[in-house]
C-alpha positions as CSV (number, residue, x, y, z in Angstrom):
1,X,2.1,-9.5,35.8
2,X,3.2,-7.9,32.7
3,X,7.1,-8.3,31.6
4,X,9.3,-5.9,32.8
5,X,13.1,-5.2,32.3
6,X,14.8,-6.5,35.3
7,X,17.8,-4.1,36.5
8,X,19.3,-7.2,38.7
9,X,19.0,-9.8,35.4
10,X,21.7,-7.5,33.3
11,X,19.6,-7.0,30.3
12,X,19.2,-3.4,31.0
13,X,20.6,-1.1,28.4
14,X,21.2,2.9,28.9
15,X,19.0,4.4,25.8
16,X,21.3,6.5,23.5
17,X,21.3,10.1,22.9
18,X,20.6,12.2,20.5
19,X,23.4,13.9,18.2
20,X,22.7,17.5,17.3
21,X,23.3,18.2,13.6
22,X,25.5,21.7,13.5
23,X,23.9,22.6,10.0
24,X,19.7,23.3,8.8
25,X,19.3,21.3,6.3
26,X,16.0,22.3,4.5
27,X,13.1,20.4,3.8
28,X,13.2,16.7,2.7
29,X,17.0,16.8,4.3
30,X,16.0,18.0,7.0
31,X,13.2,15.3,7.6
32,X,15.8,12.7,6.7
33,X,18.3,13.8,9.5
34,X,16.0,14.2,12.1
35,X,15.3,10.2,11.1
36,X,18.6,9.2,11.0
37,X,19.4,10.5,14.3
38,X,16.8,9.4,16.1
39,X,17.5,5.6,14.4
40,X,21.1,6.1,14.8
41,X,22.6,2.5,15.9
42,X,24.6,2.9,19.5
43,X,26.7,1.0,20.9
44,X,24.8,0.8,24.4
45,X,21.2,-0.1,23.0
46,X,19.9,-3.3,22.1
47,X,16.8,-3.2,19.5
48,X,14.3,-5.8,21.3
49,X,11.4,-4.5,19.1
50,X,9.8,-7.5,16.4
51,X,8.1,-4.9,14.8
52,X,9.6,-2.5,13.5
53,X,10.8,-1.5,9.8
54,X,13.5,0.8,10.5
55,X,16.6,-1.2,10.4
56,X,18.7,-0.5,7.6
57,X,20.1,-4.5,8.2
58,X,16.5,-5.9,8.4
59,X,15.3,-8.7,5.9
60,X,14.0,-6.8,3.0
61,X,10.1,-6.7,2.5
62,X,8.2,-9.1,0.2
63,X,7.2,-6.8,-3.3
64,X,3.9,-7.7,-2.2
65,X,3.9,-6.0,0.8
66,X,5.5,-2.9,-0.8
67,X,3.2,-2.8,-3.3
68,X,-0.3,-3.4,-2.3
69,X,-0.4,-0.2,0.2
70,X,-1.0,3.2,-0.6
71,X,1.3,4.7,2.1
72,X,3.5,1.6,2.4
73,X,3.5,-0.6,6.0
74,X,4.7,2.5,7.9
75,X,4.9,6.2,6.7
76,X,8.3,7.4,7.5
77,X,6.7,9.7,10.2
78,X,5.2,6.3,12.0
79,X,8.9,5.3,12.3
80,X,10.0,7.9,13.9
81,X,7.6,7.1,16.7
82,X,8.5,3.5,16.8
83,X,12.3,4.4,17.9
84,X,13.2,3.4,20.8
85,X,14.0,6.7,21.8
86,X,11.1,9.6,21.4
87,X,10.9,13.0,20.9
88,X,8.2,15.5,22.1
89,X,7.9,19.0,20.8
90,X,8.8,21.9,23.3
91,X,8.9,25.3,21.8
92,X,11.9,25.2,19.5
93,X,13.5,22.4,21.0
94,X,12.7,18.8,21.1
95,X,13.0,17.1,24.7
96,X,13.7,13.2,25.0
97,X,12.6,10.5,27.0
98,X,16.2,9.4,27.6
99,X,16.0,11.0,31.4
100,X,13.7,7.6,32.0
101,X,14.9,5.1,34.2
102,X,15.9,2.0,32.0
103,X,14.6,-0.6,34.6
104,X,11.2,0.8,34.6
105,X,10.8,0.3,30.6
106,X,8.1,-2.0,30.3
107,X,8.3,-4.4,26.9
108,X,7.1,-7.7,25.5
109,X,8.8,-10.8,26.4
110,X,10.1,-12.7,23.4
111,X,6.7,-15.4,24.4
112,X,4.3,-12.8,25.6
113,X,0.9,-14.0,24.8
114,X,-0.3,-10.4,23.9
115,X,2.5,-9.6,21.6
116,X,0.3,-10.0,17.7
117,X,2.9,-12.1,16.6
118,X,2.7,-14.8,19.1
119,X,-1.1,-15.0,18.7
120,X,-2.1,-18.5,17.7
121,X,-1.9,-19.3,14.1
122,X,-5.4,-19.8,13.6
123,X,-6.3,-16.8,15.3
124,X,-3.9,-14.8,13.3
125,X,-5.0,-16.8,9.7
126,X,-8.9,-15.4,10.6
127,X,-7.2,-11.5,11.3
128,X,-5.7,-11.9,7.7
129,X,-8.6,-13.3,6.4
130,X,-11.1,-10.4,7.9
131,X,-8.8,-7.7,6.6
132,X,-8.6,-9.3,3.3
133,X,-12.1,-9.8,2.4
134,X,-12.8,-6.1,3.8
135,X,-10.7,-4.9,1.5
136,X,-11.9,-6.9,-1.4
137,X,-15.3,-4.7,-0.9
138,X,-13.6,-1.7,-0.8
139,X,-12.2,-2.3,-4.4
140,X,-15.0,-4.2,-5.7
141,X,-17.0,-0.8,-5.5
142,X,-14.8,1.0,-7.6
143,X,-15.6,-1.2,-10.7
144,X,-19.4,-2.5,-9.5
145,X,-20.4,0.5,-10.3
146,X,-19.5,0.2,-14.5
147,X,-22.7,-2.2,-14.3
148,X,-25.0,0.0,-12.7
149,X,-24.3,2.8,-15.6
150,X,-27.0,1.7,-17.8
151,X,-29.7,1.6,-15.2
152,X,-28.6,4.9,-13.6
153,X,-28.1,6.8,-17.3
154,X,-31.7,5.3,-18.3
155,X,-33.3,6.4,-14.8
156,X,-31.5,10.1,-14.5
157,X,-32.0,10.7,-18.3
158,X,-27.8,11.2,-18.4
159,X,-26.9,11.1,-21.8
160,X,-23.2,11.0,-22.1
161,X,-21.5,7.8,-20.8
162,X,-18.7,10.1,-19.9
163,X,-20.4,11.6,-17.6
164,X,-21.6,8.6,-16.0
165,X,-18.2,7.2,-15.8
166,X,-17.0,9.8,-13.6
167,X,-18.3,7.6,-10.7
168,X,-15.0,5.8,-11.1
169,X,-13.3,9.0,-11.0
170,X,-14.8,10.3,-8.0
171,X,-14.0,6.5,-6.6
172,X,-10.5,6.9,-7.2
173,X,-10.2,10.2,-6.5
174,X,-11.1,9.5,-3.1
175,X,-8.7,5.9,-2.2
176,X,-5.8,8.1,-2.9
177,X,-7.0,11.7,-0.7
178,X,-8.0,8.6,2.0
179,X,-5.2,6.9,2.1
180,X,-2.9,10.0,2.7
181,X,-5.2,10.8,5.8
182,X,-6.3,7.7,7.6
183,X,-2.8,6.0,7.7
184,X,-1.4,8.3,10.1
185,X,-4.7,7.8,12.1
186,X,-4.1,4.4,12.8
187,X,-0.4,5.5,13.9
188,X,-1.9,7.6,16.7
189,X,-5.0,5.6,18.0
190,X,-4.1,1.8,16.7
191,X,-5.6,-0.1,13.6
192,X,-8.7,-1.2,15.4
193,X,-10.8,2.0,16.4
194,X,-10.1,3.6,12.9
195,X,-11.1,0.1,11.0
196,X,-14.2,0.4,13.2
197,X,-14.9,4.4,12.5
198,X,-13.9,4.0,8.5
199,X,-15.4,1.4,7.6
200,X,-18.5,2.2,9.3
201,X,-18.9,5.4,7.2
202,X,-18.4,3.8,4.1
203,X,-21.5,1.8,5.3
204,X,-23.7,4.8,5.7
205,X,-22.0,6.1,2.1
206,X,-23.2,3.9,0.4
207,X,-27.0,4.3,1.2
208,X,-27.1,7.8,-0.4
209,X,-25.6,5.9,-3.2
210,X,-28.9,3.1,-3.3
211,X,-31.4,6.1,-2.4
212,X,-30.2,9.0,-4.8
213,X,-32.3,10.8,-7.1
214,X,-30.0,12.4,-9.4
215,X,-26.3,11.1,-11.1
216,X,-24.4,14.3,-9.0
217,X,-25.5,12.7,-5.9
218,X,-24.0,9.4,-6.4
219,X,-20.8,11.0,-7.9
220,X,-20.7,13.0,-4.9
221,X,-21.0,10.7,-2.1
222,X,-19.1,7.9,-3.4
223,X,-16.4,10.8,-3.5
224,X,-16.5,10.6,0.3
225,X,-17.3,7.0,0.5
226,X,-13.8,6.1,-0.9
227,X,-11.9,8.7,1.3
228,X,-13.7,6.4,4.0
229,X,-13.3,3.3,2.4
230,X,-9.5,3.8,2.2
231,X,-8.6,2.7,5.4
232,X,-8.3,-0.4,4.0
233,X,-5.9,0.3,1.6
234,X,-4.2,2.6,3.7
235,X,-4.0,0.1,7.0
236,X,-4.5,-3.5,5.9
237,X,-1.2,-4.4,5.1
238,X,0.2,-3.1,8.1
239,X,-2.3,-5.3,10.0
240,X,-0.4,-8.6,8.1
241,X,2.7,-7.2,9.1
242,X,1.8,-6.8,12.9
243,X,1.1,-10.6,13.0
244,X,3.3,-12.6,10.7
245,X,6.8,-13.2,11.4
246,X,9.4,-12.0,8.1
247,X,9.8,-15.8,7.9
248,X,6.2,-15.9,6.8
249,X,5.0,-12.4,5.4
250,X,5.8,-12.8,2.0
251,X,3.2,-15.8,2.1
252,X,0.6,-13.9,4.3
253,X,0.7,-11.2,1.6
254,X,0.2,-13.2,-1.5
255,X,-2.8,-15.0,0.3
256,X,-4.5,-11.4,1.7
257,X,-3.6,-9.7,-1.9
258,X,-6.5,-12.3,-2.7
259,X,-9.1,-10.3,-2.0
260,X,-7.8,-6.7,-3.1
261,X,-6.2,-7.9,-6.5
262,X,-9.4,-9.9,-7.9
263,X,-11.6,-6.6,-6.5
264,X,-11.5,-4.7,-10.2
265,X,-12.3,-8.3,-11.8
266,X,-15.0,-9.6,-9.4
267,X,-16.7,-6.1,-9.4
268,X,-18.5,-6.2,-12.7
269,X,-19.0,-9.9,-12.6
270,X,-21.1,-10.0,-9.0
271,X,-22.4,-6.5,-10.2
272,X,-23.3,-7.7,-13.9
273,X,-26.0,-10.3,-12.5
274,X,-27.5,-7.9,-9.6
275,X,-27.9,-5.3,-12.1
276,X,-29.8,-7.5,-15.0
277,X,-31.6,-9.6,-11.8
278,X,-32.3,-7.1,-9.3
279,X,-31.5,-3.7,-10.9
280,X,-29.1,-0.9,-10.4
281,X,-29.8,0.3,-7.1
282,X,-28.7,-3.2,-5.6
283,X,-25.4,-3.0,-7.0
284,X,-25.3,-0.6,-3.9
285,X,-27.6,-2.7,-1.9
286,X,-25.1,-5.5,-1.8
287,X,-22.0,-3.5,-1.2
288,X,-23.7,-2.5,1.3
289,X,-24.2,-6.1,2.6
290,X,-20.7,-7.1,1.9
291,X,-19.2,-3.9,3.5
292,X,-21.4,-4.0,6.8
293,X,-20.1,-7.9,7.1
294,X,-16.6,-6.4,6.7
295,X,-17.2,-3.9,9.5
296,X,-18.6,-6.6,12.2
297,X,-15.5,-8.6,11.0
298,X,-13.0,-5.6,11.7
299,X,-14.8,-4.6,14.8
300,X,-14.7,-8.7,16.4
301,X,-10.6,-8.0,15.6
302,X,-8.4,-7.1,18.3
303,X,-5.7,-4.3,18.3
304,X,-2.8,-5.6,16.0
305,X,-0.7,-2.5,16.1
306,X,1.8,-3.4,18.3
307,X,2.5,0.3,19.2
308,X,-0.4,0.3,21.0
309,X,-0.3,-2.8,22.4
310,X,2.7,-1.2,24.4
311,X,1.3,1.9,25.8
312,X,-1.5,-0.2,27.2
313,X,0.3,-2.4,28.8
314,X,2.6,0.3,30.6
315,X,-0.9,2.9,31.7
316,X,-1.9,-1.0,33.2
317,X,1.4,-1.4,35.1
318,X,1.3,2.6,36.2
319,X,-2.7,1.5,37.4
320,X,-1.3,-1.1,39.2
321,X,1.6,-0.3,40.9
322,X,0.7,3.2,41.5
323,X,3.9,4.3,40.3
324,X,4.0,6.8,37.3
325,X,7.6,5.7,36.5
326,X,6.7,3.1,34.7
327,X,7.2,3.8,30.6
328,X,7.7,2.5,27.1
329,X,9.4,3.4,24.2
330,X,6.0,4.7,22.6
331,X,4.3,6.8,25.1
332,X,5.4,10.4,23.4
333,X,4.8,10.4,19.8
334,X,4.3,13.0,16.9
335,X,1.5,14.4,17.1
336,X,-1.2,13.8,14.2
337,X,-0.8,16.9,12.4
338,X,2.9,16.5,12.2
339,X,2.2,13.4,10.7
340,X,-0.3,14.8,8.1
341,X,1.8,17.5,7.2
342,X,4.4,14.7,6.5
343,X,2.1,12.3,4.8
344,X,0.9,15.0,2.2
345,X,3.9,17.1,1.2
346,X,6.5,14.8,0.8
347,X,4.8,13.2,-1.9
348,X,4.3,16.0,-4.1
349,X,7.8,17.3,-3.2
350,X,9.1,13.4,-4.8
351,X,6.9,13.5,-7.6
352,X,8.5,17.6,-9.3
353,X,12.3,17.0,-7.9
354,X,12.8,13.1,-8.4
355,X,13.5,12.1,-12.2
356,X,13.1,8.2,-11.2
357,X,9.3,8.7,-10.2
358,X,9.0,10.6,-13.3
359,X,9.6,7.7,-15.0
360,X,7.7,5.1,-12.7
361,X,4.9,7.4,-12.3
362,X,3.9,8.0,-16.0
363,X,4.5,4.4,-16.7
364,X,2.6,2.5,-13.7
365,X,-0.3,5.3,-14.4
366,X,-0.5,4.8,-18.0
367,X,-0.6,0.5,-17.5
368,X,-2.9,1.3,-14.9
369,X,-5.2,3.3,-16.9
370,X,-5.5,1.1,-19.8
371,X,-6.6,-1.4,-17.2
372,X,-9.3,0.8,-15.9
373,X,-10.1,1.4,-19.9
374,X,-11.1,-2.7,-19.7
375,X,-14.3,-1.9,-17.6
376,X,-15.1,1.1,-21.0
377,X,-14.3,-1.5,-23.5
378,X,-15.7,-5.1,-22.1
379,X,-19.5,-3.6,-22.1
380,X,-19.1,-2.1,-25.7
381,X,-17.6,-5.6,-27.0
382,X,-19.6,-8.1,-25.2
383,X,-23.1,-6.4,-24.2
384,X,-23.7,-4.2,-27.5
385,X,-21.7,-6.0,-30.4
386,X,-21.9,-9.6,-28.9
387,X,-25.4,-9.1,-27.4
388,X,-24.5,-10.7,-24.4
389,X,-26.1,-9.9,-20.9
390,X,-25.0,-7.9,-18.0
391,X,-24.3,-10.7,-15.7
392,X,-22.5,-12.6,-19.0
393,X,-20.4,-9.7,-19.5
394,X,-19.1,-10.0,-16.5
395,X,-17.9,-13.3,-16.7
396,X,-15.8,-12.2,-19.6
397,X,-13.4,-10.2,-16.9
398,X,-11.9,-13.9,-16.0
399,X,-9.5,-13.9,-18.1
400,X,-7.9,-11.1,-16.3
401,X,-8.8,-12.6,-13.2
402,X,-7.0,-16.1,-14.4
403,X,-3.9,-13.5,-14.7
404,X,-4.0,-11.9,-11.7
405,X,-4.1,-15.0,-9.9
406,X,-1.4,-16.9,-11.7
407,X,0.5,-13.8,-10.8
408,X,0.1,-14.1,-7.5
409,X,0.4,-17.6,-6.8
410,X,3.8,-17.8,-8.8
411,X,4.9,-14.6,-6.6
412,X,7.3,-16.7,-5.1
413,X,9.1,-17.8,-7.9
414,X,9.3,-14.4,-9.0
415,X,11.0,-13.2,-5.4
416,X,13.7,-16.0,-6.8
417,X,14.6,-14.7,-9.9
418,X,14.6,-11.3,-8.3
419,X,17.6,-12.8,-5.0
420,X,19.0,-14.3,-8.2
421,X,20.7,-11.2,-8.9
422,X,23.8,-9.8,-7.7
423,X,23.9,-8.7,-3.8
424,X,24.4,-5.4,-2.6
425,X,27.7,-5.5,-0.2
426,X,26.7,-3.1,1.9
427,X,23.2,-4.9,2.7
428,X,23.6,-8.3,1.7
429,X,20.4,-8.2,-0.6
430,X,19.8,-8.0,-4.3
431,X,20.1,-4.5,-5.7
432,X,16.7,-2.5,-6.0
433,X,17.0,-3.0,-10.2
434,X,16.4,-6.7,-9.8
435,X,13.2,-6.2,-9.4
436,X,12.9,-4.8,-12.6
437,X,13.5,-8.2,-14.0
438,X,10.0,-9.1,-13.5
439,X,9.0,-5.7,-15.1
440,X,10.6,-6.4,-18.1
441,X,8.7,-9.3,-18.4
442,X,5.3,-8.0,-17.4
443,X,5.4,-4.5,-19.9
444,X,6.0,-7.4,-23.1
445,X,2.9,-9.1,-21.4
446,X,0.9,-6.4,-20.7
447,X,0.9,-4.9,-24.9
448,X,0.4,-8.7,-25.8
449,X,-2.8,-9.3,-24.4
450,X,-4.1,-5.8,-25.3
451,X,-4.0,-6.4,-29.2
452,X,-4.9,-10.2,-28.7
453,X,-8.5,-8.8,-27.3
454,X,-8.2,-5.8,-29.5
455,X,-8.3,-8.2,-32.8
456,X,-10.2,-11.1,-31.5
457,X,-12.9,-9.0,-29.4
458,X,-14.8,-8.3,-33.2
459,X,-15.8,-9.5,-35.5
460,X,-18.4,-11.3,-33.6
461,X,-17.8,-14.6,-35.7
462,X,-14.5,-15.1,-34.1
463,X,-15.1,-16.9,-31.1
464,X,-15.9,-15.5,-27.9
465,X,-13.3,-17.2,-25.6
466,X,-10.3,-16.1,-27.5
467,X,-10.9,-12.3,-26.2
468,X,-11.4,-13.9,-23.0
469,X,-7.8,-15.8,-23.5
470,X,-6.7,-12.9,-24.1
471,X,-7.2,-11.4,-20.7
472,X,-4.6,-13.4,-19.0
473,X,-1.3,-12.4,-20.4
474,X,-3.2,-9.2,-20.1
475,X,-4.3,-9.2,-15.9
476,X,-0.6,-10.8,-15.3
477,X,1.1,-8.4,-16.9
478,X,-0.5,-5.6,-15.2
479,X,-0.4,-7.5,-11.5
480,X,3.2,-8.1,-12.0
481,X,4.6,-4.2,-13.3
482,X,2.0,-3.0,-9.9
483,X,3.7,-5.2,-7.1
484,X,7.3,-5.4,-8.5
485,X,7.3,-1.6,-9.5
486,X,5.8,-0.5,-6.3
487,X,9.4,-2.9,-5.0
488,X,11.6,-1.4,-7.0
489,X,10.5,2.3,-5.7
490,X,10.5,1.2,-2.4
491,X,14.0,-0.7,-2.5
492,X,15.5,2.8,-3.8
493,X,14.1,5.5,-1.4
494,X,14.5,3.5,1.6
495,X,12.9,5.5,4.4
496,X,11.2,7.3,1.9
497,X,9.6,4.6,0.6
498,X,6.3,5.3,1.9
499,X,5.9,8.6,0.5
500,X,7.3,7.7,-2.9
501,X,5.0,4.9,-2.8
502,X,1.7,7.7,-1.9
503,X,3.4,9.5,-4.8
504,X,3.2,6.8,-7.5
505,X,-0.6,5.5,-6.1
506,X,-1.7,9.3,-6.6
507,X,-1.1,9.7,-10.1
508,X,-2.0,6.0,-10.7
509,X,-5.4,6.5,-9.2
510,X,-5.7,10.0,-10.7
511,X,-5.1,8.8,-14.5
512,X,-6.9,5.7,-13.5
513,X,-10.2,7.7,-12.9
514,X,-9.5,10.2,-15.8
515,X,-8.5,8.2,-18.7
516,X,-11.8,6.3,-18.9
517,X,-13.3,9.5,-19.1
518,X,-12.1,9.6,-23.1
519,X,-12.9,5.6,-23.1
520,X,-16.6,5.8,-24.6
521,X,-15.9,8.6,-27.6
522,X,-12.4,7.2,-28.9
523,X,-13.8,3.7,-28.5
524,X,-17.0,4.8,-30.5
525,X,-14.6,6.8,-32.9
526,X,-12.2,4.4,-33.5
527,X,-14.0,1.1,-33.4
528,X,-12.7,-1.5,-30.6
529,X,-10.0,-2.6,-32.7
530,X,-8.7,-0.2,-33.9
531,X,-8.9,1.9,-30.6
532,X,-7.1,-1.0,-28.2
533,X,-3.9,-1.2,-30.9
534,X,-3.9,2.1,-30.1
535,X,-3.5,1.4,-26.2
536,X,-1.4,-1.4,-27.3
537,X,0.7,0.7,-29.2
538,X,1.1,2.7,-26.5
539,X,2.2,0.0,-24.2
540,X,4.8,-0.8,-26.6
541,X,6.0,2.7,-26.5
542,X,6.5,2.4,-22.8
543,X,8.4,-1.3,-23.1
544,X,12.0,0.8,-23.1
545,X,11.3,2.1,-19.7
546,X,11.9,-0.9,-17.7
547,X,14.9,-2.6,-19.9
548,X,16.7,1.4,-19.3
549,X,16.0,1.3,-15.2
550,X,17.2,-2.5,-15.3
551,X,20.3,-1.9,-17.1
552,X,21.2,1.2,-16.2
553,X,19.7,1.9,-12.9
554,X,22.4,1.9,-10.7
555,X,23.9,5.0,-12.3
556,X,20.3,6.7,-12.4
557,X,19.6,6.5,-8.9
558,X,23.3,7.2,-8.6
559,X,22.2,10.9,-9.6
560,X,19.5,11.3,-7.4
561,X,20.3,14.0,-4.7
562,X,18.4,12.8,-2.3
563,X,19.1,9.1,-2.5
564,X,22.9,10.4,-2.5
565,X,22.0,11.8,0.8
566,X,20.5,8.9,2.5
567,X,23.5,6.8,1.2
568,X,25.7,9.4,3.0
569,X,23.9,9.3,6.6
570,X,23.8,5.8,6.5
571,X,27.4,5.2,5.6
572,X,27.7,8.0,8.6
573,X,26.1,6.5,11.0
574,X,27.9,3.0,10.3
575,X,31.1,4.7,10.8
576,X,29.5,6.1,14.1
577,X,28.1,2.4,14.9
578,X,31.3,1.0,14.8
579,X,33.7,3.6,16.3
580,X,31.1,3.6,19.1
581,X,31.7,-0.6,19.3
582,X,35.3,0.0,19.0
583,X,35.5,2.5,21.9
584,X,33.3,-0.2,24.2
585,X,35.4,-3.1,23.4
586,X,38.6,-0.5,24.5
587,X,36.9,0.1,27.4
588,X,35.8,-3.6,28.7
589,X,39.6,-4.3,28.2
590,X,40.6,-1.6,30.5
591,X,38.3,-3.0,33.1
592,X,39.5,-6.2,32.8
């Protein structure tokens, strides 16, 4: 018999109501207050819910888990509906659930079996494993494809390697219009179903991709084979975070960012040797492979959204008793469109009005660019000045691959420089600019191991492992400024995180997929050395960014309107929280 609040026991809570705000604010104010009311703290309400992201007292995320998610673990529309008090549109007015009996809320149990987080370890170790590696083939695509250029150019008589390289735009391109649209999917119909529905289109994608007869084909469909693919980039971190405890998350996500952090690296090594053994069509063939693995993976996976979870179990408990009293806190939620509409405007609206993701934006892009620039400049280096092979070209990527693993594995070292800092009173954690410590660090990195390869990559008779060497500093550097960047953001906006975070992986995707565009004629133009000082140089530029936001941060988010705002409702709704507590403990003395 499922676990169900007992009136009799004294556990029972009366849900709080809902303050009407007397003014219209517009817009992202207006969003913001409907959120704060609905997460207002009262007095008469315990929060029994493990799962949700809300709190503004909760134990801060890990940077990994802010950063390796397009639309963060939650979009700020999916926490509305995980309040324990929802809202269902009615006309012009909104109608709440807070007429439901108390004693018929149906909830986990702190040891409920079918809560995710009490899953056996094991069981929960081969979830995280299955959402990693799916994800690993999702990235691995985008940069697989740099190998299969020459074959395809040679086959479709394409000329300009331009033009060729726009397969990675397209590939971008369509992660970040994915990501945007299949998070709040998984919001309204649980992680498992959309896994099963995404994942299985990118399967069938990527056979137009193996069969096509002309370039425009393959730029076309792997377009639409990223939107699908997304849903791993979108929804896999949110999978973590329904089964691993805070105690543990920060570990969970520095052993999933395994797969989707070596995915840019291990794409043209795997792809280097099926393309010199097999040709270029198989590059496909074995994504292909890899993916439809994935997908059996994700479909033997049960629902992790917790969410969901709930509304079953209440329908059961309605089937079984016959009584349509029966409820939980999640059975009315916004609908999907409302959602959407959320999910793409806010992060546009951020990216014009907020001077911080001016900033962050430009930077992250640029760093992430270059990056992309790698899979332009480690062919022209090591297949056509060096002579190496495609598969041996391949094996050149890791260095950067060395890098992004060192970066992840000393992640937790990192997390105690960054609690090193100076606490925030009013949350008891490190201020959001600690986190730029790490950045600082990273943007000296990142311009370091670009001129290494740029000066060491040719001649020829300088040895071959010292552009490889140089790789490391290089794949750190640019591991570190995306997770603790993406942390920084997120620590800032709060419950705009998530569409701050859309907002920076937008323009980081779009500039990743453009700037490689210009890779093969300013390479050609320039020479390779010549050409990556230039990037370097550029990187160097950008050093000031970080050192300004770390010193002076405070007073530059101090100056943000909207950040103003938020600090206002929640310094609002502590005052309410506690003149709410005052009045109850004034009250049980007048019983007494």
């Amino acid at each position: 018999m499922p676990d169900i609040r007992d009136a009799e026991r004294g556990k029972l809570s009366k849900p709080p109501s809902v303050a009407r705000s007397s003014h219209k604010p517009d817009t992202l104010i207006e969003d913001h207050e409907k959120y704060t009311r609905s997460t207002a703290p009262s007095p008469t309400h315990t929060s029994r819910s493990s799962f949700s992201h809300g709190s503004v007292n909760s134990d801060p995320l890990s940077p990994l888990e802010r950063a390796l998610t397009a639309t963060d673990l939650a979009t700020e529309a999916e926490q509305f509906s995980r309040q324990a008090l929802s809202y269902t549109k009615t006309g012009a007015s909104l109608a709440t659930t807070g007429s439901r009996l108390p004693s018929f809320e149906v909830e986990f149990s702190p040891e409920d079996p079918e809560h995710p987080l009490n899953w056996p370890l094991w069981y929960r170790g081969m979830v995280i494993g299955a959402v990693s590696y799916s994800t690993w083939t999702v990235v691995l695509y985008s940069t697989s494809y740099t190998t299969s250029m020459p074959g395809m150019m040679d086959e479709f008589n394409v000329k300009s390697e331009s033009v060729a390289t726009l397969g990675v735009t397209t590939y971008l391109l369509g992660l970040a219009v994915g990501s945007l649209v299949l998070a709040p999917l998984s919001e309204m119909y649980g992680r498992r179903i959309v896994y099963a529905g995404s994942l299985g289109v990118y399967c069938l994608m990527v056979l137009p991709c193996a069969l096509a007869t002309s370039l425009s084909e393959v730029l076309i469909v792997r377009f639409f084979g990223a939107v699908a693919g997304s849903v791993m980039i979108a929804n896999a971190p949110g999978s973590v975070s329904d089964i691993v405890t805070e105690n543990y998350r920060a570990l969970a996500f520095s052993v999933w960012s395994i797969g989707p952090m070596n995915g840019p690296v291990t794409g043209p090594l795997i792809g280097g040797f099926v393309a010199e053994y097999l040709g270029w069509r198989w590059t496909n063939w074995l994504v292909m492979i890899l993916a439809g693995v994935g997908w059996i993976l994700c479909l033997s996976m049960p629902e992790t959204y917790a969410p969901i979870l709930l509304q079953r179990k209440a329908a059961k408990v309605r089937m079984e008793t016959g009584d349509d009293r029966w409820w939980c806190r999640y059975d009315q939620r916004l609908s999907f469109f409302e959602i959407l509409k959320i999910n793409l405007s806010r992060p546009f609206i951020l990216s014009f009005t907020e001077p911080i993701l001016w900033f962050w934006n430009a930077y992250v892009a640029i760093i992430y660019g270059i990056l992309y620039l790698c899979f332009v400049a480690y062919p022209l280096v090591y297949t056509r000045l060096r002579g190496w092979s495609l598969g041996m070209t391949g094996l050149a990527y890791m260095g950067i691959g060395v890098g992004t693993m060192l970066a992840i594995v000393t992640e937790p070292l990192a997390r105690r420089v960054v609690n090193s800092h100076k606490k925030d009173p009013a949350t008891g954690r490190a201020y959001p600019e600690a986190s730029i410590s790490i950045v600082c660090l990273a943007s000296i990195l990142c311009p370091v191991g670009q001129l290494w390869f740029s000066w060491t990559s040719v001649p020829v008779t300088i040895h071959w492992i010292w552009p490889i060497l140089a790789g490391i500093p290089f794949g750190a550097g640019n591991t570190l400024v995306f997770i603790y960047s993406s942390n920084y953001i997120a620590g800032s906006y709060g419950i705009y995180a998530a569409s701050a975070l859309a907002s920076n992986s937008v323009v980081r995707s779009v500039v990743g997929g453009t700037l490689p565009l210009a890779g093969p004629k300013m390479f050609a133009a320039l020479t390779p050395q010549w050409a990556g000082t230039l990037l370097g140089l550029v990187q160097v530029a950008l050093i000031p960014i970080p050192f300004v936001f770390y010193k002076w941060g405070d007073r530059i988010r101090a100056r943000s309107p909207l950040i103003r705002q938020m600090r206002d409702d929640q310094e609002r709704l502590r005052a309410k929280a506690e003149a709410a507590a005052k009045r109850r403990r004034m009250q049980g003395a007048a019983g007494k």
